[in-house]
C-alpha positions as YAML, in Angstrom:
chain: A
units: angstrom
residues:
- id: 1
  name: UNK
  ca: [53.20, 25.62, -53.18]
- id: 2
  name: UNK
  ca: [52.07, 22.05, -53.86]
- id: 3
  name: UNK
  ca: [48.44, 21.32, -53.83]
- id: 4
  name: UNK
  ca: [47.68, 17.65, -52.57]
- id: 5
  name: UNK
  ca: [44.03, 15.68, -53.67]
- id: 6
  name: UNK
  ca: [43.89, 12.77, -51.01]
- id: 7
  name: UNK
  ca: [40.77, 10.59, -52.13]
- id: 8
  name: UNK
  ca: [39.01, 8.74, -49.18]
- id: 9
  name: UNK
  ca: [38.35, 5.02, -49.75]
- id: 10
  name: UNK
  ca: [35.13, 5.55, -47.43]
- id: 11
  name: UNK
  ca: [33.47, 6.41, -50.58]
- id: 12
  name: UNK
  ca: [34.80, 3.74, -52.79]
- id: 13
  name: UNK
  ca: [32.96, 0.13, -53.55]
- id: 14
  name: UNK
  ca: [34.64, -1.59, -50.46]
- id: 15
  name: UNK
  ca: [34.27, -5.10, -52.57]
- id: 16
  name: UNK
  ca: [36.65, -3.69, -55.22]
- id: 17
  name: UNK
  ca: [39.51, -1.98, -53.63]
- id: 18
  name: UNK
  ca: [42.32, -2.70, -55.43]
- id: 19
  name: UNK
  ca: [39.98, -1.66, -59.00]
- id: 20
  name: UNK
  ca: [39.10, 1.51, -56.89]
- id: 21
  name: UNK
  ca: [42.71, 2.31, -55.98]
- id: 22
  name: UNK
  ca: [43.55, 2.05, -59.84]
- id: 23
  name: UNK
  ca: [40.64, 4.50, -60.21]
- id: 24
  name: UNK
  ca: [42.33, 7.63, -58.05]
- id: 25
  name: UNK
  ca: [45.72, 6.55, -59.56]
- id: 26
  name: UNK
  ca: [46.37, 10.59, -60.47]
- id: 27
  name: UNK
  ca: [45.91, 11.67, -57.00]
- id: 28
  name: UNK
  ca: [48.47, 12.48, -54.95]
- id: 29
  name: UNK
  ca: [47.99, 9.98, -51.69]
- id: 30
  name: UNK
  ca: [44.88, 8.13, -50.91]
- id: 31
  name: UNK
  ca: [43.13, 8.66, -47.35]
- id: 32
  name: UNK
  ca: [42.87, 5.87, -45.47]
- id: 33
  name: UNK
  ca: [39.95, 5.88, -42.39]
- id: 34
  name: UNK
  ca: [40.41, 4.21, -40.08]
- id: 35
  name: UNK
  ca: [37.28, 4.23, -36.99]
- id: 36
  name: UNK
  ca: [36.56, 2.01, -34.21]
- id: 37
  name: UNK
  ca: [33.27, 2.35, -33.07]
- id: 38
  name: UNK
  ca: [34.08, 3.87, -29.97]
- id: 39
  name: UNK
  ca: [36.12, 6.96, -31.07]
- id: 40
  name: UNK
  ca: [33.42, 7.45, -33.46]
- id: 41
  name: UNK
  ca: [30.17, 5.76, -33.82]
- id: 42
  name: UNK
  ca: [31.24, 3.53, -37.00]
- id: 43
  name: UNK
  ca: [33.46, 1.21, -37.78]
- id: 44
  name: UNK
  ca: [35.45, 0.46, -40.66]
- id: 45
  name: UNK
  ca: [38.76, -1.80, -40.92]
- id: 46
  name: UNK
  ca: [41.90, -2.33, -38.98]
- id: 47
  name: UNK
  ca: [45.95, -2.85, -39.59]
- id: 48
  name: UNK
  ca: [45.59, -6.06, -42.09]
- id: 49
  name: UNK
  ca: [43.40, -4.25, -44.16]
- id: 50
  name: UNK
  ca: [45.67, -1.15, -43.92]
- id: 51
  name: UNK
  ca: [48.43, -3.52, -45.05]
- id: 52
  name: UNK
  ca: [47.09, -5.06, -47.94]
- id: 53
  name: UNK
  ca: [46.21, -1.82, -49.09]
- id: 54
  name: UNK
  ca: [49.44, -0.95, -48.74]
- id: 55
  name: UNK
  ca: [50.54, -3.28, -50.80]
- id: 56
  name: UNK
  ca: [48.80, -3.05, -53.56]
- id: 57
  name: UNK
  ca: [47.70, 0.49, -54.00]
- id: 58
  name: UNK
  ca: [49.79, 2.82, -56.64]
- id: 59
  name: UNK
  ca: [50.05, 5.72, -54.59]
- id: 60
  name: UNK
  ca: [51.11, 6.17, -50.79]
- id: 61
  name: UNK
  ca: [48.85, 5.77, -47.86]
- id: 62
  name: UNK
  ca: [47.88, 9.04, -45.82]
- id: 63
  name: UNK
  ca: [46.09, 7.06, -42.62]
- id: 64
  name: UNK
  ca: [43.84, 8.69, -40.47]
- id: 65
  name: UNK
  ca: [43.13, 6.93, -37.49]
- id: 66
  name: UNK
  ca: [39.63, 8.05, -36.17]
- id: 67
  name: UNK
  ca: [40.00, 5.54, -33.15]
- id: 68
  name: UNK
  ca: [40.98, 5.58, -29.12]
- id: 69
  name: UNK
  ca: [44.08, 4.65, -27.10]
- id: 70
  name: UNK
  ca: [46.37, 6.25, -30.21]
- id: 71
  name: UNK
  ca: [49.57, 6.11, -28.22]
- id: 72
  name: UNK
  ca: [49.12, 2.79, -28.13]
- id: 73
  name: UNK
  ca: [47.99, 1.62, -31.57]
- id: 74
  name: UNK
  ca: [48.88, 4.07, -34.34]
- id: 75
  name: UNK
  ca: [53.09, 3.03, -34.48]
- id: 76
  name: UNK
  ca: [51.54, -0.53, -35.72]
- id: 77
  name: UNK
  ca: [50.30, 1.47, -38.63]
- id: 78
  name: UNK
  ca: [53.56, 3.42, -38.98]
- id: 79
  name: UNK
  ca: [55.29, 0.26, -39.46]
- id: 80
  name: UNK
  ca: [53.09, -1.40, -42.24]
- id: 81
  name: UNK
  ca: [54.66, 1.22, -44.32]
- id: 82
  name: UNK
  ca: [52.57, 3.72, -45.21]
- id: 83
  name: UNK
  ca: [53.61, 7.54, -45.81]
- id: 84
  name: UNK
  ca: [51.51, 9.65, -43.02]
- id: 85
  name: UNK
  ca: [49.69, 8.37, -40.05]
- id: 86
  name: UNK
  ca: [47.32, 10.90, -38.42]
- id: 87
  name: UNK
  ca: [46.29, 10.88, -34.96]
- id: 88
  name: UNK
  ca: [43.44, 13.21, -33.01]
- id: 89
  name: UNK
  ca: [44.23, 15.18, -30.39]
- id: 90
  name: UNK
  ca: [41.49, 14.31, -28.44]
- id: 91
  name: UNK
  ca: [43.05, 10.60, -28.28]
- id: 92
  name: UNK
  ca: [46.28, 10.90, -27.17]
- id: 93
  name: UNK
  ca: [47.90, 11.85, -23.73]
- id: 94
  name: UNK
  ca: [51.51, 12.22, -25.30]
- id: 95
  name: UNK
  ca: [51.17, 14.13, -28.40]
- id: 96
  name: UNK
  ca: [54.49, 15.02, -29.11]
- id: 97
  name: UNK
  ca: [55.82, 11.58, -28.07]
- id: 98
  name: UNK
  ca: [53.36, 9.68, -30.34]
- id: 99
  name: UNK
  ca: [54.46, 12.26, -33.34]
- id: 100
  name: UNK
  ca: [58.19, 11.56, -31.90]
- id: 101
  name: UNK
  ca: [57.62, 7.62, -32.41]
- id: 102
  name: UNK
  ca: [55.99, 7.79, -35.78]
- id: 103
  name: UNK
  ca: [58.95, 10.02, -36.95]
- id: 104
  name: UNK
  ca: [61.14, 7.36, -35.93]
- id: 105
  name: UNK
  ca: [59.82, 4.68, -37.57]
- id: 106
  name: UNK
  ca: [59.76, 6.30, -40.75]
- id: 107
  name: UNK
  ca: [56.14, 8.03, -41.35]
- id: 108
  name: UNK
  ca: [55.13, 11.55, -41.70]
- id: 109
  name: UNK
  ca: [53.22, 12.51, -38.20]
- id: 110
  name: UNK
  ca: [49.60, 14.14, -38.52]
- id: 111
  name: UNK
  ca: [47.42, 15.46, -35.61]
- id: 112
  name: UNK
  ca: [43.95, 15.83, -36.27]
- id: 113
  name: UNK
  ca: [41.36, 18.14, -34.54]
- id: 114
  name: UNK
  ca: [37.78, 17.67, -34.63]
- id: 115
  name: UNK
  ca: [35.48, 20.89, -35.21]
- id: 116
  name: UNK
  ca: [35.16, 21.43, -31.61]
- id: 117
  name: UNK
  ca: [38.46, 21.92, -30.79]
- id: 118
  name: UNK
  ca: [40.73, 25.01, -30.13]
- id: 119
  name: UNK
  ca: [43.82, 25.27, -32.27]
- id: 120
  name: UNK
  ca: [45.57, 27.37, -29.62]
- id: 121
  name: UNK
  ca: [47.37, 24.84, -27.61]
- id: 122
  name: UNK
  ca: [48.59, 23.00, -30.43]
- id: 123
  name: UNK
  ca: [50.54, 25.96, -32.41]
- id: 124
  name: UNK
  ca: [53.31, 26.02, -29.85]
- id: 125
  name: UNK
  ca: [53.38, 22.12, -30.68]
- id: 126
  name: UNK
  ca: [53.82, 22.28, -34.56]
- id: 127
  name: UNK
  ca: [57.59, 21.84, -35.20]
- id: 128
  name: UNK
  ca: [56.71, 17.99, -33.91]
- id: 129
  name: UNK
  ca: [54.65, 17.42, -36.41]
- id: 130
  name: UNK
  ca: [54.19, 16.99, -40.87]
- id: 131
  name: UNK
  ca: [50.87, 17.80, -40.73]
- id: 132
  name: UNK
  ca: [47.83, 19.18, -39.04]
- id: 133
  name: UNK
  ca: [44.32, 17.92, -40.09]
- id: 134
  name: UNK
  ca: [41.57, 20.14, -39.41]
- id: 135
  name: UNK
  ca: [38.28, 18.07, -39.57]
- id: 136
  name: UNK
  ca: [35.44, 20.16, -41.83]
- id: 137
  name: UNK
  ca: [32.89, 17.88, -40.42]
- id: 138
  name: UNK
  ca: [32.54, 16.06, -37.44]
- id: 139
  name: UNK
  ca: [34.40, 12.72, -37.81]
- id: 140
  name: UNK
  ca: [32.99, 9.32, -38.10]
- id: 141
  name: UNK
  ca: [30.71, 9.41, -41.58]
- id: 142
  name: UNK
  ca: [31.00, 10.40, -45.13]
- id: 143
  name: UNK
  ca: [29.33, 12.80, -47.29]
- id: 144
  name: UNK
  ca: [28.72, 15.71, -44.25]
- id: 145
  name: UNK
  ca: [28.40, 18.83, -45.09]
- id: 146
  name: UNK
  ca: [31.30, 21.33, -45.12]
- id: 147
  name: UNK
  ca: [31.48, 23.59, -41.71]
- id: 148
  name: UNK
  ca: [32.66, 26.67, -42.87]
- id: 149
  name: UNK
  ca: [32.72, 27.96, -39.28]
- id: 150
  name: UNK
  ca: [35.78, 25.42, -39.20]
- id: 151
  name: UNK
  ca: [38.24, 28.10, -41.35]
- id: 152
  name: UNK
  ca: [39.11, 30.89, -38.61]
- id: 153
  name: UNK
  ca: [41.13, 27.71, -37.49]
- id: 154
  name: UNK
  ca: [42.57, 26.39, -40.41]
- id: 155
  name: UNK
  ca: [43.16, 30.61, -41.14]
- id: 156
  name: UNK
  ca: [45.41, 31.09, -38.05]
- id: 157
  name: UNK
  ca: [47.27, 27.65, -38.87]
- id: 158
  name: UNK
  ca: [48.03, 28.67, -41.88]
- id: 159
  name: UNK
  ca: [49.37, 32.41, -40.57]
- id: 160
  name: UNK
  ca: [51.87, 30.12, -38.01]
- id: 161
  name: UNK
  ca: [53.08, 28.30, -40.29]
- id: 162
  name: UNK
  ca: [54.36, 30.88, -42.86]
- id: 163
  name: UNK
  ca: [55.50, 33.11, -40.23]
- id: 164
  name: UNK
  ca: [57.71, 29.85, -38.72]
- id: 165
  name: UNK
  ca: [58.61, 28.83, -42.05]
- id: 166
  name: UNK
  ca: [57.80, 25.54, -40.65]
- id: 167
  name: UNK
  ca: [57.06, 22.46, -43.31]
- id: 168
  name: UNK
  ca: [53.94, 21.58, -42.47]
- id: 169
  name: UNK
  ca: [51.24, 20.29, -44.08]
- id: 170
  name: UNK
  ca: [47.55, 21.76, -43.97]
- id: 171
  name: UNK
  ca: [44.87, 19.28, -44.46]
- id: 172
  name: UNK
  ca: [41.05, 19.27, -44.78]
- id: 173
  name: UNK
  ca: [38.54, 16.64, -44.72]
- id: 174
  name: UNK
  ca: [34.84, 16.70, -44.73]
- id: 175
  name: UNK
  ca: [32.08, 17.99, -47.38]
- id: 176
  name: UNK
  ca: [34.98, 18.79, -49.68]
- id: 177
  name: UNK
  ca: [33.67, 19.20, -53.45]
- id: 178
  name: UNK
  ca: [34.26, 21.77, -56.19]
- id: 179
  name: UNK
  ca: [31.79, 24.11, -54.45]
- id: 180
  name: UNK
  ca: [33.79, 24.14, -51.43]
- id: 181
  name: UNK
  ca: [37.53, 23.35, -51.98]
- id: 182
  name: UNK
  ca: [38.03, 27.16, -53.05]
- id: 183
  name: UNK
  ca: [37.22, 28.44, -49.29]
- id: 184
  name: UNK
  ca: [39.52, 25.87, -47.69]
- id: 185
  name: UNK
  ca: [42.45, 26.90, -50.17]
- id: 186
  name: UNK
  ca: [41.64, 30.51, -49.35]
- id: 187
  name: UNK
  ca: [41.84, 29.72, -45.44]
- id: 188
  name: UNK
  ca: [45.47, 28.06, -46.56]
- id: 189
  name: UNK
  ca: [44.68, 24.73, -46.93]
- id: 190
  name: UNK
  ca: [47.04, 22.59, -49.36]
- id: 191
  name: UNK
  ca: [45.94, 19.25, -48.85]
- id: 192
  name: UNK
  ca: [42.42, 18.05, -49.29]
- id: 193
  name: UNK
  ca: [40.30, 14.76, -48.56]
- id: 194
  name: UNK
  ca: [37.53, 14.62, -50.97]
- id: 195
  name: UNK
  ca: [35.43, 10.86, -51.01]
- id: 196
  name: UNK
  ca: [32.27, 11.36, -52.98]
- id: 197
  name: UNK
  ca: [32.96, 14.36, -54.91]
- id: 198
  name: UNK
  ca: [36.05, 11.88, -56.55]
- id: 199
  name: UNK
  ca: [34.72, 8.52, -56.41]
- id: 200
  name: UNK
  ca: [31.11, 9.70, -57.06]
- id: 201
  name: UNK
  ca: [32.71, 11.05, -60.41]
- id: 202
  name: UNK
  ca: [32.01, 9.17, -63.82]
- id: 203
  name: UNK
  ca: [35.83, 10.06, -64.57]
- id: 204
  name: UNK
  ca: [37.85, 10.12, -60.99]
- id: 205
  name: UNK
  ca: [40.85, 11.25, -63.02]
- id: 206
  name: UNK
  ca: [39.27, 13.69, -64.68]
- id: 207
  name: UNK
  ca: [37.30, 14.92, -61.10]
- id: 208
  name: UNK
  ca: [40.83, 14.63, -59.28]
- id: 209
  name: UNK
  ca: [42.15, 17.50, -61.88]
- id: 210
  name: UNK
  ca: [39.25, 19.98, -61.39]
- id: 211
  name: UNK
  ca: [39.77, 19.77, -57.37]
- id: 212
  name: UNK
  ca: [43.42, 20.44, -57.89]
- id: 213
  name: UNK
  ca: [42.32, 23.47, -60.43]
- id: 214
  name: UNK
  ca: [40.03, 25.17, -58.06]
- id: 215
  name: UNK
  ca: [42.18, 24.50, -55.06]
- id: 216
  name: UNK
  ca: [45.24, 26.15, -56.38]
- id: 217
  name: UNK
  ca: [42.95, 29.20, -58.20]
- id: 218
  name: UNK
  ca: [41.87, 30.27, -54.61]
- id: 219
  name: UNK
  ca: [45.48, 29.73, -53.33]
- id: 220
  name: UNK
  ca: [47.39, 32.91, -52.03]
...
């Protein structure tokens, strides 16, 4: 099973992006938030920045749009390019259609759930989608701590999805360090956000390779 380390640019020195996308260079994609200050109370940067980090960063985009009205704005971010664009669930009236359009214009389709909110309605619902986020803190800042009371979800994800056989991605994000990437791989995470824990790091690199060690240690 492959074990993904998706740095957030939250954490990075926003005046040097392009130096702080050579920093993460070994990870595997680099997280992209995107929040609109009405979604979530904070606000960081829209499609042209998207773009231009699209364009210049050595590793794919995963996007995460932490904004409203998704069925109407995240296929503009599909179509800059990038590899994955996420949605939440609590933003969208058409789900499936939204993951349906992404799809079609050539990005992997993510849903997102905050804390808060029950996996059950969403299982039937996974074939549509590449991956499922589940949010570790509540979204809209960085450096939260984790909410272990989060994994009973991310658990019976994880039990769908190798009982369908299904290729879906599990994915993590919030309060995500060494001490805490081990219970998220247990719960059957394989895909993990981690913003100050990498780019708090003297070495990124060398931070970016212990993640991936504990993750897949505590992998079953």
């Amino acid at each position: 099973m492959t074990t993904r380390i998706n740095p957030s640019i939250l954490a990075a020195d926003f005046a040097n992006l392009e130096h702080e996308l050579g920093r993460i260079a070994s990870a595997d994609l680099v997280h992209v938030d995107v929040m609109d200050n009405h979604f979530v109370p904070n606000l960081t940067f829209g499609p042209q920045m998207v773009g231009r980090l699209q364009q210049v960063s050595p590793i794919p985009l995963d996007v995460h749009l932490m904004i409203s009205d998704v069925d109407r704005w995240a296929p503009g971010y599909a179509e800059l390019g990038v590899v994955s664009v996420t949605f939440h669930a609590e933003a969208t009236e058409e789900p499936v259609a939204l993951a349906r359009r992404l799809r079609e214009i050539g990005a992997r389709a993510g849903i997102a759930l905050k804390p808060g909110t029950d996996v059950e309605p969403y299982l039937e619902l996974l074939p549509e989608f590449d991956q499922v986020l589940v949010m570790t803190v509540e979204p809209g800042f960085g450096g939260q701590s984790f909410m272990a009371e989060t994994m009973p979800k991310l658990e019976r994800l994880s039990r769908v999805v190798r009982e369908t056989g299904l290729d879906v991605w599990l994915q993590v994000d919030g309060g995500i360090s060494l001490d805490t990437i081990g219970i998220a791989a247990e719960a059957g995470a394989d895909t993990f956000v981690a913003g100050s824990a990498v780019f708090g790091a003297e070495v990124p690199a060398e931070r970016i390779a212990a993640l991936r060690d504990a993750a897949i240690a505590h992998r079953h």
